[in-house]
PQR file of N, CA, C, O and H, with PARSE charges and radii, in Angstrom:
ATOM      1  N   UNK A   1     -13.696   9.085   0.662 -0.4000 1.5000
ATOM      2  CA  UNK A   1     -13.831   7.662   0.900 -0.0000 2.0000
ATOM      3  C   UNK A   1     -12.648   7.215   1.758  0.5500 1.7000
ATOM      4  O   UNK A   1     -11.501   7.217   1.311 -0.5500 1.4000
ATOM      5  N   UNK A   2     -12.946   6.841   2.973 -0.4000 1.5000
ATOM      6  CA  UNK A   2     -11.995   6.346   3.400 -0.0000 2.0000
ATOM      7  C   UNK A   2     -11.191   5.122   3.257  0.5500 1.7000
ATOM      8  O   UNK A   2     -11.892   4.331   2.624 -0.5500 1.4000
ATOM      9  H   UNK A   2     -13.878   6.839   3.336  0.4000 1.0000
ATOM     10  N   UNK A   3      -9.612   4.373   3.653 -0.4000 1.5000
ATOM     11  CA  UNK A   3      -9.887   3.095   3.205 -0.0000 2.0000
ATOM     12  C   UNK A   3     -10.685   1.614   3.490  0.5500 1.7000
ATOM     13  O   UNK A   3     -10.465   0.706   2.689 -0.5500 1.4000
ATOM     14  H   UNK A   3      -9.043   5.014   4.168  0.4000 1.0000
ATOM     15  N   UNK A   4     -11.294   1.455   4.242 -0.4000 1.5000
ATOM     16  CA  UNK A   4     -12.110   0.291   4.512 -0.0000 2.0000
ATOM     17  C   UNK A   4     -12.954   0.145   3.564  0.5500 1.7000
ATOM     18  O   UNK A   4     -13.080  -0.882   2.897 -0.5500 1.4000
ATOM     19  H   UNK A   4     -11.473   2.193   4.893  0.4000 1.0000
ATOM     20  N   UNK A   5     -13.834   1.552   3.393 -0.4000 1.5000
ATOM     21  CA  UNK A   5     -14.901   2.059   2.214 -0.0000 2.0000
ATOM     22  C   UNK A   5     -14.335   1.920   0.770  0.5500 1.7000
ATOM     23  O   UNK A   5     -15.031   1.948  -0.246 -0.5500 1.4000
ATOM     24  H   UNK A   5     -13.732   2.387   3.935  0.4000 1.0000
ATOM     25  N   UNK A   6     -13.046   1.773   0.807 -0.4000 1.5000
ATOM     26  CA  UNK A   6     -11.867   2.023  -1.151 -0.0000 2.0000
ATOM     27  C   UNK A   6     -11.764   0.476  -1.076  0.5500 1.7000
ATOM     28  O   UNK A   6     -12.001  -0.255  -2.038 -0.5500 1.4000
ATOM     29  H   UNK A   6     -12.481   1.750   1.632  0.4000 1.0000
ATOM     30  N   UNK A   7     -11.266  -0.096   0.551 -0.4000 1.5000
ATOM     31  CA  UNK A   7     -11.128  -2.055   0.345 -0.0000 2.0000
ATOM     32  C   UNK A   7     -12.485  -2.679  -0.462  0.5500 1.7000
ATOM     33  O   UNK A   7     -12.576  -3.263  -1.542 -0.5500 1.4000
ATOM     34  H   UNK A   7     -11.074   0.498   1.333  0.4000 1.0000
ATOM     35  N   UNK A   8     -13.886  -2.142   0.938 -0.4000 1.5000
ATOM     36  CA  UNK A   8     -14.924  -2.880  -0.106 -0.0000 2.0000
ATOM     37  C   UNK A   8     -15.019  -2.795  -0.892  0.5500 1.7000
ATOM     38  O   UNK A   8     -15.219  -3.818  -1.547 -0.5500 1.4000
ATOM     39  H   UNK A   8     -13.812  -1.667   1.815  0.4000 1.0000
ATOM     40  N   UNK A   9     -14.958  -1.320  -1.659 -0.4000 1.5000
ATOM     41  CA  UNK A   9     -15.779  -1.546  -2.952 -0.0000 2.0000
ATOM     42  C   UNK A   9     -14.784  -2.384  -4.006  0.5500 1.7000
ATOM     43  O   UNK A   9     -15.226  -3.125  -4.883 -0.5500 1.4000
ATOM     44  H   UNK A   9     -14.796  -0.489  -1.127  0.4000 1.0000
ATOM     45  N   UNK A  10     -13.520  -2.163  -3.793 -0.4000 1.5000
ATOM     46  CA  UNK A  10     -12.545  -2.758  -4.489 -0.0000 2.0000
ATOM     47  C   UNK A  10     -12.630  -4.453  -4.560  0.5500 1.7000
ATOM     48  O   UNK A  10     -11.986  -5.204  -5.293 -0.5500 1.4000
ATOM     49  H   UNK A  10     -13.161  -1.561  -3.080  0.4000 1.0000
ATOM     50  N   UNK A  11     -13.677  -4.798  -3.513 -0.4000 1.5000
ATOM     51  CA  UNK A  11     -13.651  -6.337  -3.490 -0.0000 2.0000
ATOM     52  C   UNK A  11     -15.049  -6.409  -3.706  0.5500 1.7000
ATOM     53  O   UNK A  11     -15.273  -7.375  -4.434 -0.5500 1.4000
ATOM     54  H   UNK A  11     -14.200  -4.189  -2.918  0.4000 1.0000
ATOM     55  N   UNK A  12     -16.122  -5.792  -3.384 -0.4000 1.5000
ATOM     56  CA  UNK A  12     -16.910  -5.972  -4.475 -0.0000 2.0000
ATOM     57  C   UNK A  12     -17.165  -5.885  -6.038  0.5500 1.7000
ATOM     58  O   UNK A  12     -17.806  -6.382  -6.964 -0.5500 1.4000
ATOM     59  H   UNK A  12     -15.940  -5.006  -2.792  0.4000 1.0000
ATOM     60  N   UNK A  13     -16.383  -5.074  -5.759 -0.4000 1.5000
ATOM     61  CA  UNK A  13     -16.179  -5.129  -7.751 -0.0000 2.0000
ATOM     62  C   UNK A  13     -15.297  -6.480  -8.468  0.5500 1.7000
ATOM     63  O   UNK A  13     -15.285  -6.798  -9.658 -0.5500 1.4000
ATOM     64  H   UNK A  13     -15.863  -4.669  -5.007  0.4000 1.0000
ATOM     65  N   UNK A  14     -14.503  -7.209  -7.193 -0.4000 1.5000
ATOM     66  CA  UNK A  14     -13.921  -8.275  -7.790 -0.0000 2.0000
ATOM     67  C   UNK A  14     -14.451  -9.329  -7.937  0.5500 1.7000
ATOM     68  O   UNK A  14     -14.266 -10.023  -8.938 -0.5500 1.4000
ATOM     69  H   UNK A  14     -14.512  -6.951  -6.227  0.4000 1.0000
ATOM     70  N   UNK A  15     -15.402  -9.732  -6.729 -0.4000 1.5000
ATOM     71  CA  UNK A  15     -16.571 -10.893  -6.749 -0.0000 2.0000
ATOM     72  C   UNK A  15     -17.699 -10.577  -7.995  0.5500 1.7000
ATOM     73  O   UNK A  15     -18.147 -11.562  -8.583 -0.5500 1.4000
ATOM     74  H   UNK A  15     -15.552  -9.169  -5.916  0.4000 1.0000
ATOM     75  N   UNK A  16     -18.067  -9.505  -8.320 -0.4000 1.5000
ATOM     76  CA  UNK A  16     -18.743  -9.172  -9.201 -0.0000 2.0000
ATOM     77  C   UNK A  16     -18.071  -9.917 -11.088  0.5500 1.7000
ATOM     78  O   UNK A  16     -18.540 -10.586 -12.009 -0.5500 1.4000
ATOM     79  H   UNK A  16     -17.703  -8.705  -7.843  0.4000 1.0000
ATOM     80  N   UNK A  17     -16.555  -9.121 -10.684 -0.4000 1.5000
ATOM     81  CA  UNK A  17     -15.796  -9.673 -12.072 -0.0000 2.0000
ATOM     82  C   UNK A  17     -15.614 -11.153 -12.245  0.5500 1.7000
ATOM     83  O   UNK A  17     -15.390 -11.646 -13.350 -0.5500 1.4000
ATOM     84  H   UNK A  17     -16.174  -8.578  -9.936  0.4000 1.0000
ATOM     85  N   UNK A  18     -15.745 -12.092 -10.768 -0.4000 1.5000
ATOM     86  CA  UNK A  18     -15.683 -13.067 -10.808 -0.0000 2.0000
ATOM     87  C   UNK A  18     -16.605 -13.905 -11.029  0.5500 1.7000
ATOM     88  O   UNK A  18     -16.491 -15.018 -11.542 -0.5500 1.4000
ATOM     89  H   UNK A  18     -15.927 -11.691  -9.870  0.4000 1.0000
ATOM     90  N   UNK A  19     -17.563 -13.373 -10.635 -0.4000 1.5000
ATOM     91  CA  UNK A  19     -19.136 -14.042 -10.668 -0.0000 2.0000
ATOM     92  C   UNK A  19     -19.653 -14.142 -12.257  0.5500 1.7000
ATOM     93  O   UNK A  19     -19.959 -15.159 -12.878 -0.5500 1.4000
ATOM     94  H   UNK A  19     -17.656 -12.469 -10.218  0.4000 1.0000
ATOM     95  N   UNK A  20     -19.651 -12.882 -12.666 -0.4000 1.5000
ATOM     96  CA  UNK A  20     -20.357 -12.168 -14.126 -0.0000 2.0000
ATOM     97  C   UNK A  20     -19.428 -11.343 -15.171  0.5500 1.7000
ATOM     98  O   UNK A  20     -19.161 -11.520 -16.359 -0.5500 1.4000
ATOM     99  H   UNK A  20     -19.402 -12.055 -12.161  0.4000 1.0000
ATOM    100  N   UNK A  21     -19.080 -10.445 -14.292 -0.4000 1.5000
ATOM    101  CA  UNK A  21     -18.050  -9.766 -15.004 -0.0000 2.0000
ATOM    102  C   UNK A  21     -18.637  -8.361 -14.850  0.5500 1.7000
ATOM    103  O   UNK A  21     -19.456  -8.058 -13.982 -0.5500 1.4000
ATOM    104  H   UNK A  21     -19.297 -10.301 -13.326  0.4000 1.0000
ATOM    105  N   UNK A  22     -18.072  -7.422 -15.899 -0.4000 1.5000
ATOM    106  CA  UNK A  22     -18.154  -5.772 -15.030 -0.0000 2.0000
ATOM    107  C   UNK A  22     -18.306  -5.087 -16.813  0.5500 1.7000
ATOM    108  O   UNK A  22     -17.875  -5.476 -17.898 -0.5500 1.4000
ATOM    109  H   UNK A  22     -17.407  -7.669 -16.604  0.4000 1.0000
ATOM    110  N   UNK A  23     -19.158  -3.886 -16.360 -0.4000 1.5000
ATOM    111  CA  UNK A  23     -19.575  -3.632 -17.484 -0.0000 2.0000
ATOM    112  C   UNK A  23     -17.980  -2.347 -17.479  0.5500 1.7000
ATOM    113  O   UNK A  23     -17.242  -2.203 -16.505 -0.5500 1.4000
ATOM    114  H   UNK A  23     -19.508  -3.570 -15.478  0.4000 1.0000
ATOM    115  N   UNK A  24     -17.837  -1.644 -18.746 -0.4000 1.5000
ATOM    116  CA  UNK A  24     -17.062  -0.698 -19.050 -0.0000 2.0000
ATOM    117  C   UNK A  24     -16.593   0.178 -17.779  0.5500 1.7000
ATOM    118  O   UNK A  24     -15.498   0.107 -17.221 -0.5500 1.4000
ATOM    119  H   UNK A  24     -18.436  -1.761 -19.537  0.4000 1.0000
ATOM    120  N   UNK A  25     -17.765   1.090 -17.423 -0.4000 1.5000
ATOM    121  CA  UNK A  25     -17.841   1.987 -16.252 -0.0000 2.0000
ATOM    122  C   UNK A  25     -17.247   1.403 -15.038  0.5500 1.7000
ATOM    123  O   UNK A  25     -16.515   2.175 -14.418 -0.5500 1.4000
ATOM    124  H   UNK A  25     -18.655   1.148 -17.876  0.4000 1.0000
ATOM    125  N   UNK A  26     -17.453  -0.303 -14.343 -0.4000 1.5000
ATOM    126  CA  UNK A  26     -16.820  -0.319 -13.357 -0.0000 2.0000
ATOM    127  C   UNK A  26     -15.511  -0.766 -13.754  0.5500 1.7000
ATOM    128  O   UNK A  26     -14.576  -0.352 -13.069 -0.5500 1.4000
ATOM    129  H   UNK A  26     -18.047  -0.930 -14.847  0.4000 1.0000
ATOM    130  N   UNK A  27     -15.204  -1.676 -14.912 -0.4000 1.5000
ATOM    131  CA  UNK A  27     -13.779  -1.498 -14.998 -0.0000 2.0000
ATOM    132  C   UNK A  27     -12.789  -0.221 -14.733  0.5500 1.7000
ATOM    133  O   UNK A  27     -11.694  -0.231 -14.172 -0.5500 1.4000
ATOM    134  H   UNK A  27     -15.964  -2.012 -15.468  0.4000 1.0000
ATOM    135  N   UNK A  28     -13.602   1.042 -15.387 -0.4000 1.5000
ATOM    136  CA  UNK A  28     -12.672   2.334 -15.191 -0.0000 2.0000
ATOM    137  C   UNK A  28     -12.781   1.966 -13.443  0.5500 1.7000
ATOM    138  O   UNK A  28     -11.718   1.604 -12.940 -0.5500 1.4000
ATOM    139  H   UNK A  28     -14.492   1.051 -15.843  0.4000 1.0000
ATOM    140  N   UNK A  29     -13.798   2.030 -12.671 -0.4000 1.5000
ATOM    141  CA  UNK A  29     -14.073   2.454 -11.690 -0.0000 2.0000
ATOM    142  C   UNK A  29     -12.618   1.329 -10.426  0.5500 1.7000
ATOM    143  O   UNK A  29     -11.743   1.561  -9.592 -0.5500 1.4000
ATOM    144  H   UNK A  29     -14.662   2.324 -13.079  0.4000 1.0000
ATOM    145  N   UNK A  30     -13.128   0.413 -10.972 -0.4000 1.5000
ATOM    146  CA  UNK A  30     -11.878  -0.363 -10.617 -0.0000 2.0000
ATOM    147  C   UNK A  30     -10.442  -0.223 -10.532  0.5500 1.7000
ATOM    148  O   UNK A  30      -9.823  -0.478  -9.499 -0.5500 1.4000
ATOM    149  H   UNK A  30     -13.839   0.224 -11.649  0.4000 1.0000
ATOM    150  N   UNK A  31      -9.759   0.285 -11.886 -0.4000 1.5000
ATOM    151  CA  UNK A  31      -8.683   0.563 -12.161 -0.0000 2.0000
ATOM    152  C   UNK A  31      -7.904   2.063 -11.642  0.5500 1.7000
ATOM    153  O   UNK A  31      -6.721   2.317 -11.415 -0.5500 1.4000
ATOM    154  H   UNK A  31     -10.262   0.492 -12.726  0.4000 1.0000
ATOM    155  N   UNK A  32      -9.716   3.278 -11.543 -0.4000 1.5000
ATOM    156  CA  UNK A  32      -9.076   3.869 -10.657 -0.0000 2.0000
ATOM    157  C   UNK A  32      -8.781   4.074  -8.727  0.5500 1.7000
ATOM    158  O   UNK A  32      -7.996   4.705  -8.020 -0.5500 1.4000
ATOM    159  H   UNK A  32     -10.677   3.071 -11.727  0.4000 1.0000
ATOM    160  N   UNK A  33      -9.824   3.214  -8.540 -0.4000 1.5000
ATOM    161  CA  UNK A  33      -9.898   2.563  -6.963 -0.0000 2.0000
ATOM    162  C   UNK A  33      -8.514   1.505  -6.589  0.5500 1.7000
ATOM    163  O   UNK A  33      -8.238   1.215  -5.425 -0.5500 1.4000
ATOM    164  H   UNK A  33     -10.462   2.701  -9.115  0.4000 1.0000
ATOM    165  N   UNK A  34      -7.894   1.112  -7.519 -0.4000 1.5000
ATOM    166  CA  UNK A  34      -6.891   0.326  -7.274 -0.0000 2.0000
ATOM    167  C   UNK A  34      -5.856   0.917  -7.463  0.5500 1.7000
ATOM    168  O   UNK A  34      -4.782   0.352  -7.258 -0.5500 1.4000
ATOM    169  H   UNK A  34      -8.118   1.348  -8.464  0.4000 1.0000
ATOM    170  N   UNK A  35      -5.938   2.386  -7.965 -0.4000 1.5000
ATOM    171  CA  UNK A  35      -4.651   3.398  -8.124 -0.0000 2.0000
ATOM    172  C   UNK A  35      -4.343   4.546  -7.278  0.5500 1.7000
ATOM    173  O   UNK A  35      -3.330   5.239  -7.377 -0.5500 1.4000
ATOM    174  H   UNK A  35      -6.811   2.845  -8.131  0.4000 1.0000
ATOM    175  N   UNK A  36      -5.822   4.779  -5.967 -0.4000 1.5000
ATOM    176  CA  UNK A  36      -5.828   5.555  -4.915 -0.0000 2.0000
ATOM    177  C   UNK A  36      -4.910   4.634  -4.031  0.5500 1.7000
ATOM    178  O   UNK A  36      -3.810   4.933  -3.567 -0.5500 1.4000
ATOM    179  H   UNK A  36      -6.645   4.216  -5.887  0.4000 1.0000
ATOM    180  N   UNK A  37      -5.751   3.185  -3.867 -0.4000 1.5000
ATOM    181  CA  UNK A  37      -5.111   2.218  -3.030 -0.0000 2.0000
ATOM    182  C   UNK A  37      -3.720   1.969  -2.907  0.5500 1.7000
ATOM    183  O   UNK A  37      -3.345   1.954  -1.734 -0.5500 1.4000
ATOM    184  H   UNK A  37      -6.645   2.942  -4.244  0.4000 1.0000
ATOM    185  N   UNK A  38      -3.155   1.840  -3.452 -0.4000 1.5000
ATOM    186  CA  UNK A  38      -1.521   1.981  -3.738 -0.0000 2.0000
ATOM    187  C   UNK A  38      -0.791   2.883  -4.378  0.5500 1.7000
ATOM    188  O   UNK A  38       0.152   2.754  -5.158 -0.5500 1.4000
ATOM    189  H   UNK A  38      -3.459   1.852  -4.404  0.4000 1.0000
ATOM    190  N   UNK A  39      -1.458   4.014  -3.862 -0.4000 1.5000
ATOM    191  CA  UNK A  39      -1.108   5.374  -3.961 -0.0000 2.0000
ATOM    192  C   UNK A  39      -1.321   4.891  -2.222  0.5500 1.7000
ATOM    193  O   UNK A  39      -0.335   4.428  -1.647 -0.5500 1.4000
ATOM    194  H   UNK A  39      -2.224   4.119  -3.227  0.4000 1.0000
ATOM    195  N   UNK A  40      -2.129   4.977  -1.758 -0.4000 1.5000
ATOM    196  CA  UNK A  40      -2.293   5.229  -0.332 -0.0000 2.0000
ATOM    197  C   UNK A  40      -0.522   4.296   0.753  0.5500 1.7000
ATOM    198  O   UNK A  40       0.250   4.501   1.690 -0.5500 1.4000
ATOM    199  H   UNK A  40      -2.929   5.353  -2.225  0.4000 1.0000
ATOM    200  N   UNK A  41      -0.863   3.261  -0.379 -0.4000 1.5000
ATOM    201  CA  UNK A  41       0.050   2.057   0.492 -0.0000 2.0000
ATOM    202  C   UNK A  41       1.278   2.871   0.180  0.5500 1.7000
ATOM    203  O   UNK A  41       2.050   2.782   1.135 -0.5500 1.4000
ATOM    204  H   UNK A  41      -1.490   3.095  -1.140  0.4000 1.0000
ATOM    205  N   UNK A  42       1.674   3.490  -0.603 -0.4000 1.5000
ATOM    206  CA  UNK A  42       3.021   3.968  -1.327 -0.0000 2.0000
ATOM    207  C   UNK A  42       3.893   4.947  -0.218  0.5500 1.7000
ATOM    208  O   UNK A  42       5.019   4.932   0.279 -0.5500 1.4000
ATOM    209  H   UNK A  42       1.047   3.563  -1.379  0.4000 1.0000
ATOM    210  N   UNK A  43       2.518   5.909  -0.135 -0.4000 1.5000
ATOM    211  CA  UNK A  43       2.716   7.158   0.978 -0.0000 2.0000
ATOM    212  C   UNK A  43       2.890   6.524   1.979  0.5500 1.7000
ATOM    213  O   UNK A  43       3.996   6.858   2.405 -0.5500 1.4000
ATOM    214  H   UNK A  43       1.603   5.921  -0.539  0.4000 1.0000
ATOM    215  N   UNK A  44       2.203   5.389   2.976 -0.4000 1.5000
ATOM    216  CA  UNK A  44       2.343   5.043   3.750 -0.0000 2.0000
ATOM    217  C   UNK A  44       3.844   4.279   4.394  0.5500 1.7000
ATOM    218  O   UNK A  44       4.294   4.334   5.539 -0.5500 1.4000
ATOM    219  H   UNK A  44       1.305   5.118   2.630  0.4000 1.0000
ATOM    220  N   UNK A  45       4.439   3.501   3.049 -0.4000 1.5000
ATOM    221  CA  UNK A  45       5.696   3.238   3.073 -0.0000 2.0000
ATOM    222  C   UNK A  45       6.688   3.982   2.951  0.5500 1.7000
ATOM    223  O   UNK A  45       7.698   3.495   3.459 -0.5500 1.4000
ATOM    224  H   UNK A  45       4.074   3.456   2.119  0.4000 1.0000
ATOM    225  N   UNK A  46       6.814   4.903   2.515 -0.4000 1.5000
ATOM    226  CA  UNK A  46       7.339   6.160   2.351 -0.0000 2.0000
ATOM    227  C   UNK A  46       7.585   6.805   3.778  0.5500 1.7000
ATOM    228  O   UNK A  46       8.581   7.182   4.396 -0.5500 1.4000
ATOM    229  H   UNK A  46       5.994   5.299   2.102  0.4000 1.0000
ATOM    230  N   UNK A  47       6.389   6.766   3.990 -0.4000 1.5000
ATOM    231  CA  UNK A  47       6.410   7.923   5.335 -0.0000 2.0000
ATOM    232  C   UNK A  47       7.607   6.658   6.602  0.5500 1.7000
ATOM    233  O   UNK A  47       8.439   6.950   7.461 -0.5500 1.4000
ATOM    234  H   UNK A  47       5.580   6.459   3.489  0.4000 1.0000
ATOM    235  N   UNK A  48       7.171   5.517   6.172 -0.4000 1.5000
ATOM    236  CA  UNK A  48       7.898   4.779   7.692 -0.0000 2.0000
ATOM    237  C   UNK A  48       9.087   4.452   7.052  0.5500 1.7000
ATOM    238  O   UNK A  48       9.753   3.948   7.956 -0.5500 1.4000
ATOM    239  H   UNK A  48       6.495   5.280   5.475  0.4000 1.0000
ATOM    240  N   UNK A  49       9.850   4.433   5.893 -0.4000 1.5000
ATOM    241  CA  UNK A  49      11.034   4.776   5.556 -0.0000 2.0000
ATOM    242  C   UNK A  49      11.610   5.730   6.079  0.5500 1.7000
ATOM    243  O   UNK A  49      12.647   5.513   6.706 -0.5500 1.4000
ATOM    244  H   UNK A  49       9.308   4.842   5.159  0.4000 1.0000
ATOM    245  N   UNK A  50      11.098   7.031   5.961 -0.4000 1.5000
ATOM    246  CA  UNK A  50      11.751   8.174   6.504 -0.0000 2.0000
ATOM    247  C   UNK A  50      11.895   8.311   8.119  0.5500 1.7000
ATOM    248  O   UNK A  50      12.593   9.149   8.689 -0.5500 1.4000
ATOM    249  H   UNK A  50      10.256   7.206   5.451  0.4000 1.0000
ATOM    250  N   UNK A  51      11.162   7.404   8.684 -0.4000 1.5000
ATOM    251  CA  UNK A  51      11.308   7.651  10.136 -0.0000 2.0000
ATOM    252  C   UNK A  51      12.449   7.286  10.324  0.5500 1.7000
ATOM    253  O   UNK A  51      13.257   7.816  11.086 -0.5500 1.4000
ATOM    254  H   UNK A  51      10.595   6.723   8.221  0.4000 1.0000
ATOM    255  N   UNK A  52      12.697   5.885   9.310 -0.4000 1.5000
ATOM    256  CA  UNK A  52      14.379   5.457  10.025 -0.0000 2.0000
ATOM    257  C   UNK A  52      15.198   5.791   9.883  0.5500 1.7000
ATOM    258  O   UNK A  52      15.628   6.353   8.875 -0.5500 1.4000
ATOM    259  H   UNK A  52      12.040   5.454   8.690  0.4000 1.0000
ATOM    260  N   UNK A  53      15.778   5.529  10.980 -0.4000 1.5000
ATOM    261  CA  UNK A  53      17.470   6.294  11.142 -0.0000 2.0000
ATOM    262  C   UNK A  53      18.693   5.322  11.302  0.5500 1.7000
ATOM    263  O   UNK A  53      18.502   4.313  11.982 -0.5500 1.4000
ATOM    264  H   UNK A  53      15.430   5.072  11.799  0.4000 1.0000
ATOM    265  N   UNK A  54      19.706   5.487  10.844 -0.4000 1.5000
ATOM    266  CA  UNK A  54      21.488   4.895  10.223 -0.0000 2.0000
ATOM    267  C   UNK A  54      21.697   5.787  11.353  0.5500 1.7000
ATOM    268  O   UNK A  54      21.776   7.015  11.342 -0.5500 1.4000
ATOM    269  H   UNK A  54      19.861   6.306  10.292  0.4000 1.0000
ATOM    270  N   UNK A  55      21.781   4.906  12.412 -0.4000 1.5000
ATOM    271  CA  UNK A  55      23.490   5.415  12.822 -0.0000 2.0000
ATOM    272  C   UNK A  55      24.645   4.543  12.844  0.5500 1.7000
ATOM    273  O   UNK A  55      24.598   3.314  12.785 -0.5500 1.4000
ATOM    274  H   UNK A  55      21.717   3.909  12.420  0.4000 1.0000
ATOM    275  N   UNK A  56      25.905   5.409  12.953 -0.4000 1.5000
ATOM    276  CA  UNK A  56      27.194   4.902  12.344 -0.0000 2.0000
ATOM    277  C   UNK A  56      27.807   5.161  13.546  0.5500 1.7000
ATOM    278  O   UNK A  56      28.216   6.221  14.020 -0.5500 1.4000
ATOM    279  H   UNK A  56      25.944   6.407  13.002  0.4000 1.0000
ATOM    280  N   UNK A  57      27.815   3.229  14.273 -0.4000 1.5000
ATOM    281  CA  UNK A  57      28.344   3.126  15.725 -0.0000 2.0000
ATOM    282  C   UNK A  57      29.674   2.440  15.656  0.5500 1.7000
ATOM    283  O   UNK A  57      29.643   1.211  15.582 -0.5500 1.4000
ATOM    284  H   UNK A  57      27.483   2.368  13.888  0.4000 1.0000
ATOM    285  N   UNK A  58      30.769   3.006  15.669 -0.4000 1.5000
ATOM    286  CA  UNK A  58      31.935   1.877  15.483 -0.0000 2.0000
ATOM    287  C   UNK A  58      32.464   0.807  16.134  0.5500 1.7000
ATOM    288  O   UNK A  58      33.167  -0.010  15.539 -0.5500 1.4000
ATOM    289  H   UNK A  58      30.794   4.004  15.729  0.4000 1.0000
ATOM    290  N   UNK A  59      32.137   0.701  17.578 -0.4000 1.5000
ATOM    291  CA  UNK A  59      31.805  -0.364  18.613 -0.0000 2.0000
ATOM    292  C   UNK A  59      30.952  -1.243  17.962  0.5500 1.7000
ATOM    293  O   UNK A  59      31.552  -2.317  17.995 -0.5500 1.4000
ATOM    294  H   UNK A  59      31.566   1.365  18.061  0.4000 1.0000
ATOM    295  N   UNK A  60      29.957  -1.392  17.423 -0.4000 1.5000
ATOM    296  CA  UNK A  60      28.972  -2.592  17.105 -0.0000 2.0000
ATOM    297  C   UNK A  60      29.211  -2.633  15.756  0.5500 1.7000
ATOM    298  O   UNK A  60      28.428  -3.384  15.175 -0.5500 1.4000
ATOM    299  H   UNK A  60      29.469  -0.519  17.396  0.4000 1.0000
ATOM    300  N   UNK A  61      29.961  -2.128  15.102 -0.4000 1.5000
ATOM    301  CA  UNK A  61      30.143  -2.535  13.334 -0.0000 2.0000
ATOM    302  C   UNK A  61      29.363  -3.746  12.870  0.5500 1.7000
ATOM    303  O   UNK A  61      28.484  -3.768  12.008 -0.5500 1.4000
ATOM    304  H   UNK A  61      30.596  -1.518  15.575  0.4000 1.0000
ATOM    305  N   UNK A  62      29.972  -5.037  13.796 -0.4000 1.5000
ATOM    306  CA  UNK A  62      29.651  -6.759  13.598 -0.0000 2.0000
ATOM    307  C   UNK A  62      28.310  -6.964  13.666  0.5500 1.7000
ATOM    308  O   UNK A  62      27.538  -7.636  12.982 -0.5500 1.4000
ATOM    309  H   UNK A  62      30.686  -5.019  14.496  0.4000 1.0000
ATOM    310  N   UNK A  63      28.099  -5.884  15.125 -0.4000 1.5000
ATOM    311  CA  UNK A  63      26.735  -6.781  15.328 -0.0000 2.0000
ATOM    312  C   UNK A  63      25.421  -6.098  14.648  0.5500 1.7000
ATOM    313  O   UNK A  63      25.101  -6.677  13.610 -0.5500 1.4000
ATOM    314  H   UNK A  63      28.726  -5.337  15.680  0.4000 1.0000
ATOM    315  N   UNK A  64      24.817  -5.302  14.902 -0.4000 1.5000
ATOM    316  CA  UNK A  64      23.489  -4.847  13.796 -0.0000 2.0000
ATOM    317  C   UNK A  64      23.942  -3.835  12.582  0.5500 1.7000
ATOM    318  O   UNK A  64      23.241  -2.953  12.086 -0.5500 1.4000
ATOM    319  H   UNK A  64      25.076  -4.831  15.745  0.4000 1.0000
ATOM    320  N   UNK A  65      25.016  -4.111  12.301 -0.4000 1.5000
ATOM    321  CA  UNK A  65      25.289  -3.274  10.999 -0.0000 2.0000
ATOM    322  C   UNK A  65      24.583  -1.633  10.955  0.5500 1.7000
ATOM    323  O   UNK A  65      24.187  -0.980   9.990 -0.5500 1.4000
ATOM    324  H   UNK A  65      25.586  -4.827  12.705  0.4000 1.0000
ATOM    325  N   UNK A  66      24.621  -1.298  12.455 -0.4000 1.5000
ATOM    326  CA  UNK A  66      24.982   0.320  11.961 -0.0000 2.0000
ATOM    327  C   UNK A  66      22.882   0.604  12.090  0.5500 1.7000
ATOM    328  O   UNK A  66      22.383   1.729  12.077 -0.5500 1.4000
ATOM    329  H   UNK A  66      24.943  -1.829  13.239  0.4000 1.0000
ATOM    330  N   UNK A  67      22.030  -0.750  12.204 -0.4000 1.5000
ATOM    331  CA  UNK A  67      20.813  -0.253  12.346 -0.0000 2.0000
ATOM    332  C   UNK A  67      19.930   0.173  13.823  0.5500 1.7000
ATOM    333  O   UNK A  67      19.699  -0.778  14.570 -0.5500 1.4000
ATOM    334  H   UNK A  67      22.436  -1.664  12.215  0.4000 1.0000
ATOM    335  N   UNK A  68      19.566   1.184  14.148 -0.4000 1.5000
ATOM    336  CA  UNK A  68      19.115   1.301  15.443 -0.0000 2.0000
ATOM    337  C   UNK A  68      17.810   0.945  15.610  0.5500 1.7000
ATOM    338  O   UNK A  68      17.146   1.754  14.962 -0.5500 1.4000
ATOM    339  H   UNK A  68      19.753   1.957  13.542  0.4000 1.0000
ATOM    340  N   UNK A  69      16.993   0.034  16.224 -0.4000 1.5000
ATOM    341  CA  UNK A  69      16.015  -0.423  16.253 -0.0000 2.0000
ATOM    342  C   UNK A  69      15.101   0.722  17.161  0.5500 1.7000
ATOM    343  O   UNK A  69      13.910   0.516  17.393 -0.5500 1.4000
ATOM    344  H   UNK A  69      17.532  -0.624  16.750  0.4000 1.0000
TER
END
């Protein structure tokens, strides 16, 4: 399932909870669709954390504190 396909169903199952409500099965189904999802977002932040890089410029100390854009 890709994510567009993990968004809908994740928001159909919410209009559903909102409308009527959700029997047993999609609650599980819910709770675990909302734990791929930010599993997904997690990795994703993760990964663009690690791209960045500290360097330690002693000329610009003041001005961007050492961050390289």
């Amino acid at each position: 399932m890709n994510i567009d396909e993990l968004v809908a169903r994740i928001n159909e199952l919410a209009r559903k909870h909102k409308n009527g409500g959700l029997n047993q099965e999609e609650v599980a189904e819910r709770a675990k669709l909302r734990e791929i999802y930010l599993g997904n977002i997690r990795s994703n932040f993760r990964a663009q954390l690690d791209t960045i890089e500290i360097v330690d410029n002693p000329e610009h100390e003041e001005g961007n504190n050492g961050l390289k854009h």
